[in-house]
C-alpha positions in Angstrom: -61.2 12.9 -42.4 -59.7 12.3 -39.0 -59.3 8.7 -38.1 -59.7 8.4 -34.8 -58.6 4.7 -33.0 -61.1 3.6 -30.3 -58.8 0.6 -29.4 -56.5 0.6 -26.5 -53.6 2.3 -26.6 -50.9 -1.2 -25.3 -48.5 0.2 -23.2 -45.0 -1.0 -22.8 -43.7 -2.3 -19.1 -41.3 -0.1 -19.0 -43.1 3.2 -19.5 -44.0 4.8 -16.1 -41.5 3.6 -14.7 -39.0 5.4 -12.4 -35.1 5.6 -13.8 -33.9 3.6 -10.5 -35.7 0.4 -11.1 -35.3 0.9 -14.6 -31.2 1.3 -13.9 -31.6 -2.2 -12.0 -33.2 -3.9 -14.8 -30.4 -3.1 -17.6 -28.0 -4.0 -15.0 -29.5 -7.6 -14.5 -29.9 -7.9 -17.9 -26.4 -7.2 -18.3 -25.2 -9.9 -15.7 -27.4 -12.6 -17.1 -25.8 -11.8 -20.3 -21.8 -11.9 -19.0 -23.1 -15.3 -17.2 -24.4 -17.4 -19.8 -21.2 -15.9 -22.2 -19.0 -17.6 -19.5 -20.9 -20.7 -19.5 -20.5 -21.5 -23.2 -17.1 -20.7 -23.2 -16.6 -23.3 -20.1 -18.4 -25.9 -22.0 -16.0 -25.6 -24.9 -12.6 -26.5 -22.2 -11.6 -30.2 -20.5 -12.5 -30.7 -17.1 -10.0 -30.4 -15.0 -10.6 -34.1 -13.4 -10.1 -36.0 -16.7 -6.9 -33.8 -17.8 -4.2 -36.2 -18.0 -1.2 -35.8 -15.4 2.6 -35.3 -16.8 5.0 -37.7 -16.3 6.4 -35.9 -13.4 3.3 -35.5 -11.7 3.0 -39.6 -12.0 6.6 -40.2 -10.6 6.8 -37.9 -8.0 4.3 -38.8 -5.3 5.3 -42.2 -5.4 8.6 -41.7 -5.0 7.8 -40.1 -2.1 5.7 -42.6 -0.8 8.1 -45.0 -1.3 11.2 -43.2 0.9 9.1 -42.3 3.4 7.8 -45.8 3.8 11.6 -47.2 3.7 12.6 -44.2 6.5 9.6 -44.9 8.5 11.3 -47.7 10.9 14.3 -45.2 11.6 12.0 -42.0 12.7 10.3 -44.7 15.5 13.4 -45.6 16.5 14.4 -41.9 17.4 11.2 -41.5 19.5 11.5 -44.7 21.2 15.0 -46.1 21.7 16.2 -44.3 24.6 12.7 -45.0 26.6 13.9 -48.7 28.4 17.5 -47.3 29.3 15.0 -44.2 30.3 12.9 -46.3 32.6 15.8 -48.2 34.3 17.0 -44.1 35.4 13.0 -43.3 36.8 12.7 -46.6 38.4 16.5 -45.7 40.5 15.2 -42.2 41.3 12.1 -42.9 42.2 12.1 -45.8 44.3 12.1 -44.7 48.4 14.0 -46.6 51.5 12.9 -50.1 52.6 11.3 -51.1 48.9 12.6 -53.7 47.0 11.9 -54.6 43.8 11.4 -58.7 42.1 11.4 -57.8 38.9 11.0 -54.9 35.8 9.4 -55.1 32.6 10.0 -52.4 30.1 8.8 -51.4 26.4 9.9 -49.5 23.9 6.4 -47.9 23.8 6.9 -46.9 27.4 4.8 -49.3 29.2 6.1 -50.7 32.6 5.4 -53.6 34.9 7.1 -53.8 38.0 6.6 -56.4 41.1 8.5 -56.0 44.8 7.5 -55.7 48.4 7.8 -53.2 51.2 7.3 -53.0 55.0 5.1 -50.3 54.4 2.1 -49.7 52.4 2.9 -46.1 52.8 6.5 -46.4 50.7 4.3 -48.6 47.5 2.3 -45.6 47.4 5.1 -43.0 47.7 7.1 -45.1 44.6 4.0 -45.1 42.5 3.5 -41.4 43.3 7.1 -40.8 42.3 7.3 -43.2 39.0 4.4 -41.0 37.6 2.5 -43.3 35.2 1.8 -46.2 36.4 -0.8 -47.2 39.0 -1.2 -50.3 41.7 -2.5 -52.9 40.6 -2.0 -55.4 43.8 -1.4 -54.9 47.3 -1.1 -58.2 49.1 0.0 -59.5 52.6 3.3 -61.3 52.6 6.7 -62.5 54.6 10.7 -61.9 53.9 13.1 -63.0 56.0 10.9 -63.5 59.1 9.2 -60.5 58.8 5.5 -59.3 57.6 6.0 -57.0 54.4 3.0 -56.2 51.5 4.0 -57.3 48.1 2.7 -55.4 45.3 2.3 -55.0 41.5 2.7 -51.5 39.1 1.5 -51.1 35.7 1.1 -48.0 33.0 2.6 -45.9 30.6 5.2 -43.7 32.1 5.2 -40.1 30.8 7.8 -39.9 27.8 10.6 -37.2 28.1 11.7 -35.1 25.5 14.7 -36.5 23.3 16.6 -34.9 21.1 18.4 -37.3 19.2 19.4 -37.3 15.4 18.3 -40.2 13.3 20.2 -43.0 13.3 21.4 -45.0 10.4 20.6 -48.1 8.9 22.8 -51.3 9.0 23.8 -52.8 6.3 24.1 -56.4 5.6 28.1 -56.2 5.9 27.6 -54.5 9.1 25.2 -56.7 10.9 27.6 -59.3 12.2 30.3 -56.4 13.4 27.5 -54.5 15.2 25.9 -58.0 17.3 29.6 -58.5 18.2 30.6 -54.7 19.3 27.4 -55.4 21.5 28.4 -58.5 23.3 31.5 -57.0 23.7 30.5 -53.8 25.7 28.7 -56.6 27.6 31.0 -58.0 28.9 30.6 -57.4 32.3 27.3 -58.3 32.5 28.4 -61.6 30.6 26.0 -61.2 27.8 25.0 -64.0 25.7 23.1 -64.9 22.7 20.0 -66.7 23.7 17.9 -66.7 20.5 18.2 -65.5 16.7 18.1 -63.6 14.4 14.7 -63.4 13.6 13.9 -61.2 10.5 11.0 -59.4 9.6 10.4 -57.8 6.4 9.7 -53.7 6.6 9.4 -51.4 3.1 11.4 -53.7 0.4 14.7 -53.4 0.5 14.6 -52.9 4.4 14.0 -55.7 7.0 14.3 -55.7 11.0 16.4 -58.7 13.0 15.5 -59.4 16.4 17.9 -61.0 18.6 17.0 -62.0 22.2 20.2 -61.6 24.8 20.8 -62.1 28.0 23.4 -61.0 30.6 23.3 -61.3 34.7 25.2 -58.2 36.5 25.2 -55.1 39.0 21.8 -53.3 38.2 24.4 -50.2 37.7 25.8 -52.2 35.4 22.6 -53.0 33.0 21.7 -49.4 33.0 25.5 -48.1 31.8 24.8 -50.6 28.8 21.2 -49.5 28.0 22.8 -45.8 28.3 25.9 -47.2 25.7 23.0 -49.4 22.9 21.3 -45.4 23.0 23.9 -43.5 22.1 24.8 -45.5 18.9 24.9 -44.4 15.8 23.7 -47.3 14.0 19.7 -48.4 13.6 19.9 -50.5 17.2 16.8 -50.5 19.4 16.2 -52.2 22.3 11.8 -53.3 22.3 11.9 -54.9 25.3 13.8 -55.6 28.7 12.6 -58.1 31.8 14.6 -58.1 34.6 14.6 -60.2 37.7 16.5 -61.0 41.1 16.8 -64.0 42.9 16.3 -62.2 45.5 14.7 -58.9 46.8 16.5 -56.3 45.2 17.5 -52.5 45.6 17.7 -50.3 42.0 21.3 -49.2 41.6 23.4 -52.1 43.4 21.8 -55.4 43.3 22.8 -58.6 41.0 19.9 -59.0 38.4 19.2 -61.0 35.2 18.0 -59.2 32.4 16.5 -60.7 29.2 16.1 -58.4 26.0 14.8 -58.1 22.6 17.2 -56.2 20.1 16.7 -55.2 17.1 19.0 -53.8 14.4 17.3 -52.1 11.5 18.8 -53.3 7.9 18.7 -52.0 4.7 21.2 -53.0 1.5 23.4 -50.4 0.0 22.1 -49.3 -3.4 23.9 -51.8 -6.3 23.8 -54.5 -3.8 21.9 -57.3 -2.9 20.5 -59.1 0.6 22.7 -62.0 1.4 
C-alpha cells in the first residue's frame, strides 16, 4: 500500500533561496568563525599593560630625565643672556635728539622700564615707537634747568632677536673664585665692586646657581662694552638683571651712570668630586 504523509512537508531556510544571499551567509559565517578563533587565542596571552619592563627600559628614561633636568639651567641661559647687554644697544639706537633718560631697568626675560624727560611730547612718542615693545605708561608736566620739559615712564617686553650662541659651560667649584675675579677685572674702568654675596640656590642635585649683586659707575659706552664682554664668555655667566641711573639727565652712549646688577654663575661639581 502507498503511504501517503498528510503532514507538512518543514522546509529548511535556506531552500529558495538565491545563490547571492546564500554566498553572503557562508561568508559571515566564516568571519564570525575567524573572530571568535582570535579571541580565544588573545585570552590565552598577557596584557600588554601588566608585562613587566626590562631593566633597560627602567634605567633609561630616568636617566634622561635626570640630564636634562641638570642641563636645563644652561639651555635658558643661551636664550637669555645676551638680552640686557641687547637692551643697552636698542635703548642707544632708538632714543631721538633732545631725550634724556633717568634711569633703565633691564631683565633677562626681556622686560624693560625706563624713566627720562623730553621738551617734546612728540620725541617720548617717537622713542617708544622706535624701542618697539614697550608702551607709555606716564606722561607728566615738569621743569630742567629753567625750562618746561614732560617727564615720562616706558614699560614692556621688547621683541627678542635671534641668537645664535652655543651653550655655555658650567663652572666648577675650583673655577668660581677665578671667574668673579676675571669679572671685576674687565671692570675696571667702570670701578666695579662687590656689593652683595654669593647667594646660592640649589638647581637639579649636583648643580646650584650663585648670585652676586655688583656695582660699577662709568661712561654709558662703557657699561655696554662690559655687558657685550660677560656675553661672549664661555663659562655659565648670566647677567638677570641691570638698573641704571644718572645723577643727572642723561644721553645713551656718553653719559656717567651707575649701574647695579645681579650675576649669576651657573655651578656644577666635576664627576668624582665633591661641593666645597
Amino acid at each position: 500500500m502507498t503511504q501517503i504523509n498528510l503532514l507538512p512537508r518543514k522546509n529548511h531556510f535556506w531552500e529558495g533561496m538565491s545563490k547571492i544571499w546564500g554566498v553572503l551567509l557562508v561568508g559571515v559565517a566564516l568571519a564570525a568563525l575567524v573572530g571568535a578563533l582570535i579571541l580565544v587565542g588573545s585570552g590565552s596571552k598577557k596584557e600588554p599593560s601588566v608585562k613587566s619592563p626590562s631593566a633597560a627600559e627602567k634605567v633609561v628614561p630616568s636617566e634622561r630625565a635626570a640630564v636634562e633636568g641638570k642641563e636645563a639651567p644652561i639651555t635658558e641661559i643661551v636664550r637669555r643672556r645676551r638680552v640686557c647687554m641687547d637692551v643697552l644697544e636698542r635703548i642707544r639706537e632708538a632714543i631721538p635728539p633732545f631725550v634724556w633718560l633717568t634711569s633703565i631697568t633691564a631683565t633677562a626675560t626681556d622686560e624693560v622700564f625706563v624713566q627720562g624727560m623730553a621738551f617734546s611730547r612728540a620725541r617720548i612718542r617717537e622713542f617708544a615707537q622706535q624701542l618697539g615693545g614697550a608702551k607709555l605708561s606716564m606722561i607728566e608736566k615738569s621743569t630742567f634747568e629753567g625750562r618746561n620739559v614732560s617727564k615720562f615712564s616706558l614699560s614692556g617686553r621688547l621683541p627678542r632677536r635671534p641668537c645664535r650662541e652655543r651653550p655655555p659651560a658650567f663652572l666648577s667649584p675650583d673655577a668660581r673664585k677665578r671667574t668673579i675675579a676675571s669679572v671685576l677685572r674687565k671692570g675696571k674702568l667702570l670701578h666695579l665692586s662687590l656689593v652683595h654675596g654669593p647667594e646660592q640656590t640649589a638647581l637639579d642635585p649636583p648643580a646650584f646657581r650663585e648670585r652676586f649683586i655688583l656695582r660699577g659707575e662709568g661712561i654709558y659706552d662703557q657699561l655696554k662694552a662690559f655687558m657685550h664682554d660677560l656675553a661672549e664668555r664661555p663659562e655659565a655667566v648670566s647677567v638677570s638683571r641691570i638698573a641704571i641711573s644718572a645723577q643727572e639727565a642723561m644721553r645713551a652712549g656718553t653719559s656717567t651712570v651707575t649701574a647695579t646688577f645681579s650675576l649669576d654663575l651657573y655651578i656644577r661639581p666635576e664627576p668624582g668630586k665633591t661641593r666645597r
